[in-house]
Every structure is written in C-alpha cells, then in structure tokens.
C-alpha positions in Angstrom: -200.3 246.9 -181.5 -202.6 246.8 -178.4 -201.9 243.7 -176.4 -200.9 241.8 -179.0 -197.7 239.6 -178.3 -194.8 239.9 -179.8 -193.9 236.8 -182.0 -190.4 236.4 -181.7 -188.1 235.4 -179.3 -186.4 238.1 -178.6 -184.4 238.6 -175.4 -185.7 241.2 -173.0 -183.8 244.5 -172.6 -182.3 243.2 -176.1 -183.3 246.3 -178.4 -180.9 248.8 -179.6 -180.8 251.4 -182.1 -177.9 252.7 -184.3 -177.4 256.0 -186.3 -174.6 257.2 -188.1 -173.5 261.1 -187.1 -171.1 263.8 -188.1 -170.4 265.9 -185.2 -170.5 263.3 -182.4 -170.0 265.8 -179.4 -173.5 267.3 -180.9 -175.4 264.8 -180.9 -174.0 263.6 -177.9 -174.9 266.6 -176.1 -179.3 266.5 -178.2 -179.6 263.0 -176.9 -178.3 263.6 -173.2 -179.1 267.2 -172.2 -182.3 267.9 -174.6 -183.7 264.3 -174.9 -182.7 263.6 -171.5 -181.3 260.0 -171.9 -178.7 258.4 -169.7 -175.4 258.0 -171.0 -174.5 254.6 -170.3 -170.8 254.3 -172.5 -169.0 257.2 -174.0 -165.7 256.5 -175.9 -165.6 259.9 -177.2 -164.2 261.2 -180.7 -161.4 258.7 -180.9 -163.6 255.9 -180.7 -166.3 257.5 -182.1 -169.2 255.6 -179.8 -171.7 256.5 -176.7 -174.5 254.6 -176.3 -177.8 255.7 -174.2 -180.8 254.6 -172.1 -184.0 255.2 -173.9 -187.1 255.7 -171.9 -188.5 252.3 -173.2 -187.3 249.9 -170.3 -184.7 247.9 -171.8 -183.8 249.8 -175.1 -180.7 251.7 -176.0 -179.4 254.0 -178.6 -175.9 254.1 -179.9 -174.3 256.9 -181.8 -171.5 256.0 -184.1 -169.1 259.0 -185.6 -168.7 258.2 -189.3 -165.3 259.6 -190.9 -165.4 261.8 -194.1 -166.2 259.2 -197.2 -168.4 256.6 -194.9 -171.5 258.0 -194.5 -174.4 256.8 -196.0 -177.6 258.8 -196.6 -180.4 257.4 -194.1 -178.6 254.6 -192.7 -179.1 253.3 -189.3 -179.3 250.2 -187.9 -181.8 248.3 -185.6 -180.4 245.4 -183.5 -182.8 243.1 -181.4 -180.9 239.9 -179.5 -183.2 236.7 -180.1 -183.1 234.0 -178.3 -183.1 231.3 -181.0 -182.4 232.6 -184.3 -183.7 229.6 -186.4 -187.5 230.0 -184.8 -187.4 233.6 -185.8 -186.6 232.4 -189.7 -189.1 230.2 -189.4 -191.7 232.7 -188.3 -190.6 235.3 -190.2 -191.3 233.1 -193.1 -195.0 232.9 -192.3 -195.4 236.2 -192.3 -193.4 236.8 -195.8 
C-alpha cells in the first residue's frame, strides 16, 4: 500500500475487528497475556464480550462468546466508522 491514501472517509481510531469464540476465558487470556494487548472492556462469560487495544494506533479487537448452535464456521466481522456513508457508496462504486 506504500503511501498510498486511503480513499474513504473513515473516522480515525474507527477500526475494529470481531471473531466469534468458544471458550472466551481462553482466548481472553491468548490475546492479553501472549499477544500482549490491552484489555480495554471485559464483560466476562455472562456477557460474553472484552474488547482490546491492538498495536495499530487506533484499532481494536472484540471477542464475542457464541453459545452452542450459533457459531458459524469462519465468521468474523470487520467494522470501520466512516464519516459519511453515501461518499463511501459512491466510491466504492468506482472501484466495483
């Protein structure tokens, strides 16, 4: 990508990053004692959500505990907060 500008709108420290798990407490513990990231909101088992600092300034990772029957193979989900959604249709149209 090189120096190459980013052609959306998006709003800065915007970008977050999703993923399904099965045993929350372990994955908890992989992405804050053997990744290293900050925990920045745990709500445990019984809401089944913590989210992280990554080391990209302005990014963050959520974990989500699925229940038995939700899970879906390789789902995650990407978020990025734009700051006007109908230029980003338009220039995403360009590029289709």
């Amino acid at each position: 990508m090189g120096n190459k500008k980013w052609p959306m709108p998006y709003k800065k420290g915007s970008v977050f990053f999703q993923y399904q798990v099965k045993d929350f407490d372990r994955a908890k513990k992989f992405y804050s004692e053997i990744l290293g990231f900050e925990i920045t909101w745990d709500g445990g088992t019984e809401v089944g959500w913590a989210s992280f600092a990554l080391p990209a300034k302005g990014t963050q990772l959520g974990i989500n505990l699925i229940r038995d029957g939700e899970h879906q193979q390789g789902s995650g989900t990407l978020t990025i907060d734009v700051e006007d959604l109908v230029v980003c249709k338009v220039l995403y149209s360009f590029l289709s």
